[in-house]
Residue, then its C-alpha position, 0 to 999 in steps of 0.5 A: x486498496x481504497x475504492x475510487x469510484x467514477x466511469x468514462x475517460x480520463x481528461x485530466x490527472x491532478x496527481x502523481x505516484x508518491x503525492x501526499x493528498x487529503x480527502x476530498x483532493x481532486x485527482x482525475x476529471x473524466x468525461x462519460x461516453x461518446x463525447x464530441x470533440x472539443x466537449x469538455x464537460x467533465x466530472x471529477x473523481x476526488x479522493x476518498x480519504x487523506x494519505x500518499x498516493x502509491x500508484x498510478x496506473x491510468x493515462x488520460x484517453x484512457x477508459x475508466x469504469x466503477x470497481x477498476x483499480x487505477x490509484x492506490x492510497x495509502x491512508x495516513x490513519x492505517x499504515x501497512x508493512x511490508x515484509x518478504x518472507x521466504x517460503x520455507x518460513x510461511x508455514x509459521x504465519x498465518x492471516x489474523x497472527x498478531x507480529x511484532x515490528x521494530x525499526x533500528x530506533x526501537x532495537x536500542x530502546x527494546x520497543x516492539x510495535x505489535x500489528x496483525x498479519x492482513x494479506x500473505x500474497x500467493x504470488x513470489x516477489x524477488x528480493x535484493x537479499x536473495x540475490x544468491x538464494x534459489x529460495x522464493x519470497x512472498x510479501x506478507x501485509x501487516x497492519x499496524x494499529x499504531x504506526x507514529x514511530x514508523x514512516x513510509x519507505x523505513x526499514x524494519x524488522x518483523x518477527x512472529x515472536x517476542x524475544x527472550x530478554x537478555x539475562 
């Protein structure tokens, strides 16, 4: 998550869940405190980095104070993966593991792109690969130091172990 900083009410929205922005992009303007009406004297929140915004979660009218999450932005120098792991299998990961990720163009060419295992949430999250299973997933962040063959939404393959060549 990147902190976006600011206090007071939500005026405008300038964005929207899933638009690519750049730093410095303005994404709300908010007024502070008892404001009469018909005041629009408003500050602006500006986004802090360059990415796609994720998630919206504020609504004009709304009140906004500093620390609040409200936009989550993925930052184009920092992309994240994703994957659901069945909870008999967590006891093999642990925060700071180093894993290793493929996509289909990489399983033909062999290439895996190793990241570091960031966050193991705590709270279960369903999965369409389950849909028969009684078993609980948990999402596992992964930081991906050199994400240029991956893309946001794409599909990959996240293993804790290198695999033994063919011979």
């Amino acid at each position: 998550d990147v902190p976006i900083t600011g206090n007071g009410y939500i005026v405008r929205c300038h964005v929207a869940s899933g638009d690519t922005i750049k730093k410095g992009d303005l994404l709300f303007e908010t007024i502070e405190g008892d404001v009469p009406s018909g005041t629009m004297d408003a500050d602006h929140i500006l986004s802090p980095c360059a990415g796609t915004l994720a998630s919206l979660s504020v609504t004009p009218g709304e009140s906004v104070e500093s620390g609040k999450v409200f936009a989550e932005i993925y930052p184009d120098d920092m992309l994240r993966v994703k994957a659901l792991v069945p909870e008999g299998a967590l006891s093999e990961i642990h925060l700071q593991d180093t894993v290793y990720i493929s996509s289909q163009y990489q399983e033909i060419s062999g290439e895996l792109i190793p990241g570091i295992v960031e966050k193991i949430s705590s709270i279960p999250e369903k999965s369409d690969s389950a849909e028969l299973s009684y078993e609980s997933f948990y999402a596992v962040y992964i930081i991906v130091p050199d994400a240029s063959a991956l893309r946001y939404g794409m599909n990959v393959t996240v293993t804790n172990q290198i695999p033994e060549p063919n011979t």
